[in-house]
C-alpha atoms as a printed R data frame, in Angstrom:
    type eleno elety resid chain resno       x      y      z
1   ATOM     1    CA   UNK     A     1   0.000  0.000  0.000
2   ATOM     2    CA   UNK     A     2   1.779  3.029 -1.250
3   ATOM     3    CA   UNK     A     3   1.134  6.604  0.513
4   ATOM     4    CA   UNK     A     4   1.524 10.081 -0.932
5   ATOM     5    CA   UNK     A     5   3.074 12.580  0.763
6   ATOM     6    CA   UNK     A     6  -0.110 14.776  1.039
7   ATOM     7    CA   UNK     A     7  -2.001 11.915  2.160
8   ATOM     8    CA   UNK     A     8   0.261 11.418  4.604
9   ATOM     9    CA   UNK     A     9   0.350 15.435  5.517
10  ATOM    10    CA   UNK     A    10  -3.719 15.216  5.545
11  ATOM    11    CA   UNK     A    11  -3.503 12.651  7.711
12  ATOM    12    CA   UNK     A    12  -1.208 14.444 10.010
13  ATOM    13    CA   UNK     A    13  -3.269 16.857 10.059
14  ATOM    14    CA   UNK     A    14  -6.405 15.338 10.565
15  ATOM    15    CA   UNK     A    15  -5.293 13.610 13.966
16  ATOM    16    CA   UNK     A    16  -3.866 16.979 15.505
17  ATOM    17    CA   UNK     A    17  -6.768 19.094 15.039
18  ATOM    18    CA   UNK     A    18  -8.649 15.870 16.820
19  ATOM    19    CA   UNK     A    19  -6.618 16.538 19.619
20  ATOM    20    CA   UNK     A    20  -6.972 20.209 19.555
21  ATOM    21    CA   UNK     A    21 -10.678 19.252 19.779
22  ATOM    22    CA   UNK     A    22 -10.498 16.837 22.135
23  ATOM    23    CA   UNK     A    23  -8.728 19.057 24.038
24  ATOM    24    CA   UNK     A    24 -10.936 21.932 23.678
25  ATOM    25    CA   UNK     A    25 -13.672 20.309 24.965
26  ATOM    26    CA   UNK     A    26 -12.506 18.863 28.263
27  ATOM    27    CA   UNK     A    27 -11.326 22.196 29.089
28  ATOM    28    CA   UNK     A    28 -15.036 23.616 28.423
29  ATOM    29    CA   UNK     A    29 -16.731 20.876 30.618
30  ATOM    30    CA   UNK     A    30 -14.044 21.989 33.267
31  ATOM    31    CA   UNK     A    31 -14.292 25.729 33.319
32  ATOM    32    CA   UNK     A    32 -17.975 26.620 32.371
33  ATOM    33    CA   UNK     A    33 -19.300 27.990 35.593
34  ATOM    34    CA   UNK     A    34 -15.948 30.376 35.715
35  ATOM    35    CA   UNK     A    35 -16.212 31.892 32.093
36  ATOM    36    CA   UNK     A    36 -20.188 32.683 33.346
37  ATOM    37    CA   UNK     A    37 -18.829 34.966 35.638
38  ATOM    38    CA   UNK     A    38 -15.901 36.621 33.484
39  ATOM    39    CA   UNK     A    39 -13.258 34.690 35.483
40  ATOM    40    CA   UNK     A    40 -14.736 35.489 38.513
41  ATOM    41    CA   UNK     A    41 -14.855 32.695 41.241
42  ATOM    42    CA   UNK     A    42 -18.242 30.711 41.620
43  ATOM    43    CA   UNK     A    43 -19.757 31.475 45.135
44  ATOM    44    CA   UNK     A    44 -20.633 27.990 46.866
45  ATOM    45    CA   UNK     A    45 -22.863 28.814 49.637
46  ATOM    46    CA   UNK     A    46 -25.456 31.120 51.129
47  ATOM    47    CA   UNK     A    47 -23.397 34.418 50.331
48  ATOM    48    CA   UNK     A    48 -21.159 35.862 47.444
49  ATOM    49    CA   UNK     A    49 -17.676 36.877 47.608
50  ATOM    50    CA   UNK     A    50 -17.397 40.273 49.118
51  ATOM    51    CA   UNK     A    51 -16.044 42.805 46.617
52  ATOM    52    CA   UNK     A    52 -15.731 40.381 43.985
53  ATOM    53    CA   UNK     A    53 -19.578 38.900 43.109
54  ATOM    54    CA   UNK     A    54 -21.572 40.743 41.140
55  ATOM    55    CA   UNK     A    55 -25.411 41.221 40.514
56  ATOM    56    CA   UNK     A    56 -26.536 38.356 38.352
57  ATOM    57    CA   UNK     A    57 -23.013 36.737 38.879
58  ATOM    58    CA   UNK     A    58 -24.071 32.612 38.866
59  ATOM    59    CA   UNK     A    59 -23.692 30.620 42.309
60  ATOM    60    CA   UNK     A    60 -24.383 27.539 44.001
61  ATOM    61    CA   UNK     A    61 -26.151 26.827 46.611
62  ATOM    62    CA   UNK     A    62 -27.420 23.716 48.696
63  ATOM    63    CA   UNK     A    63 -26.185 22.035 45.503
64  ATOM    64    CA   UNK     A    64 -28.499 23.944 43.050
65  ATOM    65    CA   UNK     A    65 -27.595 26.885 40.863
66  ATOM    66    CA   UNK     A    66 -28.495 30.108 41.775
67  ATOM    67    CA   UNK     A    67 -27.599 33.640 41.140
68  ATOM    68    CA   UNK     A    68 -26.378 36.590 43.571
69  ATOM    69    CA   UNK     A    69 -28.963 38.845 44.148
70  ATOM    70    CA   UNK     A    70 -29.485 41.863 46.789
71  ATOM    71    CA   UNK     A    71 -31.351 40.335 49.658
72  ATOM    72    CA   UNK     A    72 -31.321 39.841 53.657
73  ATOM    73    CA   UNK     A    73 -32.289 36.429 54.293
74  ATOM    74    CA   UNK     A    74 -28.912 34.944 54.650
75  ATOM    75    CA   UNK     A    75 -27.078 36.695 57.339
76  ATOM    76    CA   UNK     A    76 -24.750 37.931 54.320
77  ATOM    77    CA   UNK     A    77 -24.474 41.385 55.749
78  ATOM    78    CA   UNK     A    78 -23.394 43.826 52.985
79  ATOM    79    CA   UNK     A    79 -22.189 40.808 50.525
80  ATOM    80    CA   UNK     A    80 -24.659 39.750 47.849
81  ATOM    81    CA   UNK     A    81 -27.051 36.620 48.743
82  ATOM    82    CA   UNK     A    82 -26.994 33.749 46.588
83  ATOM    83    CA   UNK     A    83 -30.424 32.376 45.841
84  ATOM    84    CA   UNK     A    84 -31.543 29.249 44.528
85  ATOM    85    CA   UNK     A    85 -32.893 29.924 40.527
86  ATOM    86    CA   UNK     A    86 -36.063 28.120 41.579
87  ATOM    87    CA   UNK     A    87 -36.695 30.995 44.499
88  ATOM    88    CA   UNK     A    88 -36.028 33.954 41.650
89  ATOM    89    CA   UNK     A    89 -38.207 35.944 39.944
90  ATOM    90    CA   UNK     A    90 -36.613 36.839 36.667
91  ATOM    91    CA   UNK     A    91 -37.339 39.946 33.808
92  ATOM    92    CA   UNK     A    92 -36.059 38.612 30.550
93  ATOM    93    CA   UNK     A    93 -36.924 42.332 29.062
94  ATOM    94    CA   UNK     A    94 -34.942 43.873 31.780
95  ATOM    95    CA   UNK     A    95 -31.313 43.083 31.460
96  ATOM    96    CA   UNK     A    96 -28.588 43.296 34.345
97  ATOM    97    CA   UNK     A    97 -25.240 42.920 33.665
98  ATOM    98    CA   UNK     A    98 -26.334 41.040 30.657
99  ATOM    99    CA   UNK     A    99 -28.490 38.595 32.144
100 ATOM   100    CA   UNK     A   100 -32.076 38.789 32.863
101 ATOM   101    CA   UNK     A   101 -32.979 40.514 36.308
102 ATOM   102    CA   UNK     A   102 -33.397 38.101 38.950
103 ATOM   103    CA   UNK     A   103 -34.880 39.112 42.536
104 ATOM   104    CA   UNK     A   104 -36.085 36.892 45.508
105 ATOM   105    CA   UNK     A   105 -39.749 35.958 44.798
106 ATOM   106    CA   UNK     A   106 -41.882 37.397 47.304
107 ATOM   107    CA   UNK     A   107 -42.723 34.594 50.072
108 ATOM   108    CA   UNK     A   108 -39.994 32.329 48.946
């Protein structure tokens, strides 16, 4: 079986931009709550980082996503509270920070 020398280049080719890929990938899977927040950290827990969260910054929270919102029901003092999505009311016409505006749903 005889090869060419571009089949051999293609070839070459081929399996390093599968690797680049491949690559690509795992490193997405790995990083996609940080690149939400602009390189931010991820808040785990009732509160946000103080001086670093923003409004509408994504969290976590009793192992659900949330998002960092203005409110006093966490003992967070001046930091940001990070609710549970499920406990937000959001505005998909009203933007903040590029994301919809979320606030604590009344009762919740």
């Amino acid at each position: 079986m005889k090869f060419t020398i571009l089949t051999s280049l293609f070839l070459t080719a081929l399996s390093v931009n599968a690797a680049v890929i491949e690559s690509d990938t795992s490193v997405l899977r790995r990083d996609i709550f940080a690149r939400q927040n602009a390189g931010r950290p991820v808040p785990n827990g009732a509160c946000c980082v103080s001086n670093t969260s923003l409004k509408q910054d994504v969290c976590k929270v009793n192992g659900q996503s949330g998002r960092c919102v203005p409110a006093g029901v966490n003992n967070c003092g001046d930091r940001l509270t990070c609710i549970e999505d499920s406990r937000l009311t959001c505005n998909a016409k009203v933007l903040e920070r590029g994301r919809p505006l979320c606030r604590l749903r009344q009762g919740a």
